[in-house]
Structure formats: C-alpha cells, structure tokens
C-alpha positions as CSV (number, residue, x, y, z in Angstrom):
1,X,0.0,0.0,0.0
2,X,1.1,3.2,-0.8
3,X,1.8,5.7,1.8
4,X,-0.1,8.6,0.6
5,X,-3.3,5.8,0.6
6,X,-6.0,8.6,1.9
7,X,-9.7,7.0,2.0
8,X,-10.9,10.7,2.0
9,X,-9.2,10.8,-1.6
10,X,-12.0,7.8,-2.6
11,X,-15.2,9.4,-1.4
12,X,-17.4,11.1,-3.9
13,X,-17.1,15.2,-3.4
14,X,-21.2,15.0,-2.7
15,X,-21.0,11.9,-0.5
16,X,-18.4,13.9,1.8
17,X,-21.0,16.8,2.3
18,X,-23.6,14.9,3.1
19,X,-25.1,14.6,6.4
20,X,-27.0,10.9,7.4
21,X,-30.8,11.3,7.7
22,X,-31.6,11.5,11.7
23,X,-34.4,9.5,12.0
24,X,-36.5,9.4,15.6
25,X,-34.5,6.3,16.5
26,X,-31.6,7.7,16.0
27,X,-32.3,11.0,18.1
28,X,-33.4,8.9,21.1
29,X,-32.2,5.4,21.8
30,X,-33.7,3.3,24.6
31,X,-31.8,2.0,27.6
32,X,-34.6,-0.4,28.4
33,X,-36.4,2.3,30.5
34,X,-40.6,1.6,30.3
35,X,-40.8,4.9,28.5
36,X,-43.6,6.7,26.2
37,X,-43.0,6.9,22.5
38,X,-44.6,9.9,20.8
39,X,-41.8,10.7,18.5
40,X,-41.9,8.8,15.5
41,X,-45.8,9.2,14.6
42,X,-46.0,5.2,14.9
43,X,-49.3,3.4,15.5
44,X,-49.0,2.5,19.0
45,X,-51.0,-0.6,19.7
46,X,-48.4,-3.2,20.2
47,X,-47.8,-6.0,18.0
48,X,-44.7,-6.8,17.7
49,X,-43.3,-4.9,14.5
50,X,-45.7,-1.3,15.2
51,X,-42.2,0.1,16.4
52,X,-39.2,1.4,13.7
53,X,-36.5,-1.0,14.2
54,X,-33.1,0.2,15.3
55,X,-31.2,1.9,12.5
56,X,-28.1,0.8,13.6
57,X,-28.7,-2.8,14.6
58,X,-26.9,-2.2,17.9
59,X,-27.8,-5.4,19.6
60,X,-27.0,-7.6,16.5
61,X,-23.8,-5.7,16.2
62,X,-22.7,-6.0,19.5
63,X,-22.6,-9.7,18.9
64,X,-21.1,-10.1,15.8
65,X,-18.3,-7.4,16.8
66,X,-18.0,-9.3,20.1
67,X,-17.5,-12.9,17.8
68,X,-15.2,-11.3,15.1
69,X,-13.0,-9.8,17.7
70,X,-13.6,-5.9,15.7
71,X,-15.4,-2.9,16.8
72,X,-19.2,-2.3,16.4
73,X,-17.6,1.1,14.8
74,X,-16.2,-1.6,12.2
75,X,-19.4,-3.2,11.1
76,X,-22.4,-2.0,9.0
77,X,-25.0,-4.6,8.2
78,X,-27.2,-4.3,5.0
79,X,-30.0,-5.9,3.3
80,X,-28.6,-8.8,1.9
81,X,-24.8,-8.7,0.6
82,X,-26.6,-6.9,-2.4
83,X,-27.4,-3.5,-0.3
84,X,-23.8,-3.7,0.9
85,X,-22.2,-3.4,-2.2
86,X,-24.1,-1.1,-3.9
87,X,-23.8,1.1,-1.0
88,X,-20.4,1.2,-1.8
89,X,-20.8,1.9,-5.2
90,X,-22.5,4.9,-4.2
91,X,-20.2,5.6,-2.0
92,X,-17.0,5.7,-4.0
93,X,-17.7,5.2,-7.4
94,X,-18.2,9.0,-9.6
95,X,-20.9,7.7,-12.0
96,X,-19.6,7.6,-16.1
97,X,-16.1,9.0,-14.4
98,X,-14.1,6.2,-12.3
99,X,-14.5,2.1,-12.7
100,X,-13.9,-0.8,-11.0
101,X,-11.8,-4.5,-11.8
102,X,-13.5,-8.0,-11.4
103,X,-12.4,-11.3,-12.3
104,X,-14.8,-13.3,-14.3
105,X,-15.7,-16.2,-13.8
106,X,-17.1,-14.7,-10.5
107,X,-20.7,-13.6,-8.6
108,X,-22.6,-11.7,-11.6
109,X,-24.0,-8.7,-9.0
110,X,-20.6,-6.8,-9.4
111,X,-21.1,-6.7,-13.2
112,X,-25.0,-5.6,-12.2
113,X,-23.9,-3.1,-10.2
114,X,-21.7,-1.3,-12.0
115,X,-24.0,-0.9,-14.7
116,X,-26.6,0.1,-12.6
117,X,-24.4,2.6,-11.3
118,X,-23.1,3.8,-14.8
119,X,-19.5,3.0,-13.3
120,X,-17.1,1.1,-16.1
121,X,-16.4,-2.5,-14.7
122,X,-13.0,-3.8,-16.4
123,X,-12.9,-7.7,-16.2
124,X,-9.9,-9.2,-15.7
125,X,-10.3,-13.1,-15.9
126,X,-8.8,-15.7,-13.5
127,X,-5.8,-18.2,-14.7
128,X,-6.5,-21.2,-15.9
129,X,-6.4,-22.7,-12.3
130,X,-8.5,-20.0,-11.2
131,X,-6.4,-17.5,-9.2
132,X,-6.3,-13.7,-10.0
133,X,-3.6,-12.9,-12.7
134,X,-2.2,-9.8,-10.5
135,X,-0.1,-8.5,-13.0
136,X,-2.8,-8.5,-15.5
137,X,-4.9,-6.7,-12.6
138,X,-2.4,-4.0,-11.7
139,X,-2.0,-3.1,-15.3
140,X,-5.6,-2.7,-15.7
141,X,-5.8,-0.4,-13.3
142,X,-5.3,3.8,-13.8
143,X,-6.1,6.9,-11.3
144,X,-10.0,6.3,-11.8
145,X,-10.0,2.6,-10.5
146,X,-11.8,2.7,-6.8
147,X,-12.7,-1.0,-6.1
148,X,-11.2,-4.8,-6.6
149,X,-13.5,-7.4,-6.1
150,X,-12.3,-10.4,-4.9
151,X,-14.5,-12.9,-4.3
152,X,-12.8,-15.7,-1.9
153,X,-13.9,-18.6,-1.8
154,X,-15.2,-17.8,-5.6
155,X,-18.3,-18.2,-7.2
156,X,-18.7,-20.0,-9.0
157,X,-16.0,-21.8,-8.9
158,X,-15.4,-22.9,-4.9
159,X,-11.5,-21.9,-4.6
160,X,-9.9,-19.3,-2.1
161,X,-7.1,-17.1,-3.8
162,X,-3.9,-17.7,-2.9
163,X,-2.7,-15.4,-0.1
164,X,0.3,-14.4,-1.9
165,X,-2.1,-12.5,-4.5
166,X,-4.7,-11.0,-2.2
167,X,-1.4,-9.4,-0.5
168,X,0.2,-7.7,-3.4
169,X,-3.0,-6.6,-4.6
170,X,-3.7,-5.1,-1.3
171,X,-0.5,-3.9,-1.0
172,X,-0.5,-2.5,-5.3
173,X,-4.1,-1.6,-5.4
174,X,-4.6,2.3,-4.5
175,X,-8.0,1.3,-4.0
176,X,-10.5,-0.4,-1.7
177,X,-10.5,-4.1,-2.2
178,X,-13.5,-6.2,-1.6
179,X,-13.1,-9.5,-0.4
180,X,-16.7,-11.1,-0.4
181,X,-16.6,-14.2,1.9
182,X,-19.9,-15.3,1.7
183,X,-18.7,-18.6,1.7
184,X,-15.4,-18.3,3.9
185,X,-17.6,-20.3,7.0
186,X,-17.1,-23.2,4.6
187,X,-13.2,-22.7,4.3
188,X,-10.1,-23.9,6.4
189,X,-8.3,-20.4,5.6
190,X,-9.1,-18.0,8.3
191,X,-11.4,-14.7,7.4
192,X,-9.5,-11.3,6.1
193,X,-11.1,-9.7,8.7
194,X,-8.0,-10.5,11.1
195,X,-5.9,-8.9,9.3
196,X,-8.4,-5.7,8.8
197,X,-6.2,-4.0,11.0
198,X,-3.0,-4.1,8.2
199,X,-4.9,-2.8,5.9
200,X,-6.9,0.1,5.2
201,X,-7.9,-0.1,2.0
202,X,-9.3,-3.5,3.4
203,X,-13.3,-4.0,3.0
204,X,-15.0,-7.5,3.7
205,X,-18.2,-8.4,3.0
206,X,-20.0,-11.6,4.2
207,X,-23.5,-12.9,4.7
208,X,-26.2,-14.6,6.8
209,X,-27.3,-16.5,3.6
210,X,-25.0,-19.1,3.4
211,X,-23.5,-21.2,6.4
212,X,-26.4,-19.6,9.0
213,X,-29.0,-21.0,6.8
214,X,-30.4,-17.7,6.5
215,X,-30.8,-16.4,3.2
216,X,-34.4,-15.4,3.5
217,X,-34.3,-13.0,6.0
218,X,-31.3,-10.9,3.9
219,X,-29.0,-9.6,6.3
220,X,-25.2,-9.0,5.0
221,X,-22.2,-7.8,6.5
222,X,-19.7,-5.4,5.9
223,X,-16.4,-4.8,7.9
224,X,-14.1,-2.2,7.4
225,X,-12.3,0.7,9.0
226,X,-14.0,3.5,11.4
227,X,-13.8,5.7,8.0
228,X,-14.8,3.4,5.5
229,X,-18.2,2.4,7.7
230,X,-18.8,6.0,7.9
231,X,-19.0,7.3,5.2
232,X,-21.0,4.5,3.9
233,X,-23.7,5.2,7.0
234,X,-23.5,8.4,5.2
235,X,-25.9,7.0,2.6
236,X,-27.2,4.2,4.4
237,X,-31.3,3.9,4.8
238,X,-32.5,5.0,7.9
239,X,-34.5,1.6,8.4
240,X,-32.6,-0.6,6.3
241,X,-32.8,-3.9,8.0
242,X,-36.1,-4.2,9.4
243,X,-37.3,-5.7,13.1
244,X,-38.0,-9.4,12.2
245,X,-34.6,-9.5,10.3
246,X,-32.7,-8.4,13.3
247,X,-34.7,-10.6,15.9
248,X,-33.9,-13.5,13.7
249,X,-30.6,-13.0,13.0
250,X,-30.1,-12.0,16.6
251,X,-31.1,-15.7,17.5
252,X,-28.8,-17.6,15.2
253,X,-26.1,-16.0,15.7
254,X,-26.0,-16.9,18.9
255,X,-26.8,-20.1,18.6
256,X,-23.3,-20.7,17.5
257,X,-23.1,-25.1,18.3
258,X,-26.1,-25.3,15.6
259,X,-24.0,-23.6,13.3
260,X,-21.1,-25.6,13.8
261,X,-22.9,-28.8,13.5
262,X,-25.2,-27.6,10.3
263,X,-21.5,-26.6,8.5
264,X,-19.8,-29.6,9.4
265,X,-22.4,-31.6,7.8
266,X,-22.4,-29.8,4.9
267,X,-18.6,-30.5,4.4
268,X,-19.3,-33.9,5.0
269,X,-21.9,-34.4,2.7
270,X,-19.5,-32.5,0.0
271,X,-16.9,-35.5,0.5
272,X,-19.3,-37.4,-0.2
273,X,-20.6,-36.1,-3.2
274,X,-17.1,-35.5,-4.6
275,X,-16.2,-39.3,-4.4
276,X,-19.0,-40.3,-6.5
277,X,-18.6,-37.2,-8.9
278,X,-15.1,-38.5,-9.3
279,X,-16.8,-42.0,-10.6
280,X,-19.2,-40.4,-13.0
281,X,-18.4,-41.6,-16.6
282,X,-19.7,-38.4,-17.8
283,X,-17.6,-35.8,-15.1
284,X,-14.3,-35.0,-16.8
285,X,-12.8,-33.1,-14.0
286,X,-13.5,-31.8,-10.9
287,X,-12.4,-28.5,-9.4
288,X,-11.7,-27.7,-5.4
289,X,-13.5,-26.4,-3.1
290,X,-13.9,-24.0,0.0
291,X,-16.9,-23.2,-0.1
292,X,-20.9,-25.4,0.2
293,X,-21.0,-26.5,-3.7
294,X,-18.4,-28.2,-6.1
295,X,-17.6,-27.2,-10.1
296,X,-17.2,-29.8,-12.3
297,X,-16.8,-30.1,-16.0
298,X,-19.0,-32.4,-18.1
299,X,-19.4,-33.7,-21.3
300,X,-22.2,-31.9,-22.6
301,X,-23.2,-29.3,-19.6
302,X,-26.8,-28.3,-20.9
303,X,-27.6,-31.7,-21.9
304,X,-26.5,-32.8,-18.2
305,X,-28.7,-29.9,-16.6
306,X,-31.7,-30.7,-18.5
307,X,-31.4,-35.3,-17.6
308,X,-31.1,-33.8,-14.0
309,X,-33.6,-31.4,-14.0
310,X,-36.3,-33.8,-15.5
311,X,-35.5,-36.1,-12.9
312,X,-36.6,-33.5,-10.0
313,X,-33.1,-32.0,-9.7
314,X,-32.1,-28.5,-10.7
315,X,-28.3,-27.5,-10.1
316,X,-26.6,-24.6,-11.9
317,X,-25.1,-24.7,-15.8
318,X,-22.6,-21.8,-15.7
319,X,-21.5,-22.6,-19.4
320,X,-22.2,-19.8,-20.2
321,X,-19.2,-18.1,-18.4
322,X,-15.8,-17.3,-19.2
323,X,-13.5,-20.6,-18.5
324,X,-16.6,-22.3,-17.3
325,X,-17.7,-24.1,-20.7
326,X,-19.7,-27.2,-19.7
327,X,-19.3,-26.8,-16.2
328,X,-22.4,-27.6,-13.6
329,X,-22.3,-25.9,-10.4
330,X,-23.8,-28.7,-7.6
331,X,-25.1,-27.4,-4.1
332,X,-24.4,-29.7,-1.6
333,X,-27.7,-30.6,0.0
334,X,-28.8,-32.5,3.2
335,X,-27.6,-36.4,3.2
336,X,-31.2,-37.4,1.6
337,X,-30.9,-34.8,-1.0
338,X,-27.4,-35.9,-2.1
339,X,-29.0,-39.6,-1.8
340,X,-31.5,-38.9,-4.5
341,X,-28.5,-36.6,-6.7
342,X,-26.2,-39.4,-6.1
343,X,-28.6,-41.9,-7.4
344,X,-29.9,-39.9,-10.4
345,X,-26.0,-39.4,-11.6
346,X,-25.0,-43.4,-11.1
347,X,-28.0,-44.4,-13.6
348,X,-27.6,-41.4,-16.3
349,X,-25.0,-42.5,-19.2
C-alpha cells in the first residue's frame, strides 16, 4: 500500500458533504427504561413490529463485533450482501467518471452493479487454475480505478485465492479491495477480517445467507475501517434492516453449536458427493473447493442440466461463463438430497 493511501481521496465530493438522515430512533435510543413513545408518529398498539427498528442494529452488532473480535464502529450490516455493495458503489464510485476491476468467472452482482451505477467494470479473468492474474490486474488499473472485487472462496467456482495474490493486490491496489466471503464459514483459511487492522484499503463483506442457513431473512455484513463504515452510514437507509430480520438474525447468531454442526455436515456431505462425482463416466474433471458447492466439467453441460432437471433436480449450468464451458455448479444438499442426486447421476449414461 502506498503511503499517501488517503480514503478521503476515494469518497465522492457530494458523499463527503452529506449529512445521514436523523431518523427518531436515531435521536433517542432506549436504555430499556418503560418509557412513552410519541416521536416517531408510529401506530401505538403493540404487536410486535408497530415500532421502527433500530437503525443501527446495535444489539445484533454488538454480537457479531463481540464474535469477530472488531469494533461495532467496524461493522455495517445491509439488506442482503446486495445492499452492501451497492452502497459502496454509491459511496466511492463518480458515475460515467471512475470504474472498478473483477475477475470473471465470478458472482454476476458486481457486473449488475456497475452498470446500474453507470460505473465502467473492467474484467480481468482468473488463470486457468483459477487465481487472480495480478499482473494482468495491476496493469488494468489507472487513477480512476476505486474498487477490486475479490471474491474468496469464488463463485462459481469454490476456490480461495492464494494469499500471496490478495497481499500484493492489497499492498499495489490504491483502492478499496472487496473480499466477499460469503462462503469463507465453509473454508479452512481463516477470514480477512484478522488482518483488517493491516490494511486500510481492506473491505470485507459476508452474509447470513449461506452457512447460518439464512438467506431469506437478507441480512449482510460489511467490515471495514472506522472511515470506510462512515462514510457508507453516510448513505445508508434509515431503516434498512427491518425488526424481524434483526430478531432472527439476533437468534442464530448466537446459537453458534447449531451452526457448527449444520457446516460440518455440509462439508461432510461434500466428500461425499465428490467421491462419487469423481466416478461419474460423464464428469471430466472436478475443481476444489472452500466453499458449500463443487464445479465440475462435463461432457455436454446443458444436456447434463436438462437429464437432471427432469429427474426433479435443478443444479446450476454456468457454461455460459468465461473458463466455465460445460461446467455444472452442484449445491451440496442434506444427506437425503445428495442420496437422490447421487442416485440420479450413477444411472444417467
């Protein structure tokens, strides 16, 4: 990293002027006192969600700072992983003036985003064995580039980057870097977040939706520095993540032993799923994995999909993208799930 790395020198010139929206909640926060409401022109017959929720998740925060071993300062939660990123597209990205890199084959929303946002997305793919080609990166790069998405484990492919690359390109790139971990529960490496700390052009996002069985409910996380979070609550919605969201997530996250047990099933289900995969006359080869779901390449990928899929199975034909051809992307699923998969694959030919 650079020395003269200033995050003030990221933030749009009308983000920086901007002042949050002070909503009721906000202005007042409870301390648990039996106390009146009249500020926030609610209906006030209780039932359980007449009430604004609290628009900074403190309770929920408090937890997942408490787990992650980070400051509640260092955490803004969104609704779903979706909200998070956009927000900092907002946030840092000058529409038709700076762009950002990602490295196909990878999740599609950064590509959505960035047109959404009218913000140029220059792809750079993966190597052939999937890791980010960082020279190839850093030369894509000029004084407009703001964000580097780096999507660890990757989707759709189920590898973590090497560490060696995520450190030069955090120590090279005069940007933020975005390391989505949505699936990092899944993973031996441990979480960026440790090392949040080293870096501050360091921004990691994860998400309820994956190992906490949660995707419903759309709750994801974002941890970065004091000034990153911010200036991001800058141009956050007032209510963003509403009351049943945060009373949900509340609950799982601390019931950390289910957790535990639901992802170590999951990883033991995926051995087993790779060991017959590896038997499959039509499976040519198999990638690795970090993450809840394994690539592998097939014969014929949308004939594949289509044998499954009339047999009551639908998995994922990512064909379509770059260093992907006749690839199927297979969730791993509970052990009678996989039972019925793994059956449906021994008899196709």
């Amino acid at each position: 990293m650079t020395k003269e790395f200033n995050i003030q020198n990221l933030i749009r010139e009308n983000v920086k002027g901007l002042s949050p929206y002070s909503s009721a909640r906000d202005e007042y926060v409870s301390d648990g006192s039996e106390m009146v409401f009249l500020d926030a022109n609610e209906n006030p017959y209780e039932n359980g969600v007449n009430r604004y929720p609290d628009p900074q998740q403190r309770g929920l925060k408090a937890v997942l700072a408490e787990q992650k071993d980070i400051s509640v300062e260092n955490i803004l939660l969104g609704n779903g992983s979706d909200e998070v990123l956009d927000l900092i597209f907002r946030t840092f990205c000058e529409p038709k003036v700076d762009n950002i890199i990602s490295l196909p084959p990878t999740y599609g929303m950064y590509k959505v985003l960035s047109g959404i946002n009218m913000v140029e997305n220059r792809e750079v793919l993966l190597t052939e064995d999937f890791q980010p080609d960082v020279e190839a990166i850093l030369k894509a790069v000029d004084e407009h580039s703001k964000l580097l998405f780096l999507c660890s484990p990757n989707n759709p492919t189920g590898n973590i980057f090497s560490e060696e690359s995520m450190m030069r390109l955090l120590n090279k790139f005069n940007g933020l870097v975005v390391i989505d971990e949505a699936y990092i529960d899944f993973a031996e490496s441990e979480s960026w977040v440790s090392r949040l700390s080293d870096f501050p052009n360091l921004v990691v996002t994860q998400t309820l939706s994956k190992a906490y069985g949660m995707a419903g409910i759309r709750l994801g996380i974002c941890i970065a520095s004091k000034e990153v979070i911010a200036a991001l609550n800058k141009i956050k919605p007032p209510y963003n993540v509403n009351e049943l969201t945060q009373q949900k997530a509340l609950k799982r996250v601390l019931d950390v032993q289910s957790v535990k047990e639901e992802i170590s099933n999951i990883l033991n289900e995926r051995e087993r799923l790779l060991k017959v995969l590896r038997e499959v006359s039509f499976v040519e080869s198999i990638y690795t994995s970090d993450a809840n779901f394994v690539l592998a390449k097939v014969d014929d990928a949308t004939n594949r999909y289509n044998q499954l899929l009339a047999e009551g199975i639908v998995v994922r034909n990512r064909t379509t993208q770059p260093l992907c051809k006749n690839t199927l992307r297979f969730t791993v699923g509970t052990t009678e799930e996989n039972k019925k998969l793994i059956e449906v694959l021994n008899k196709l030919t």
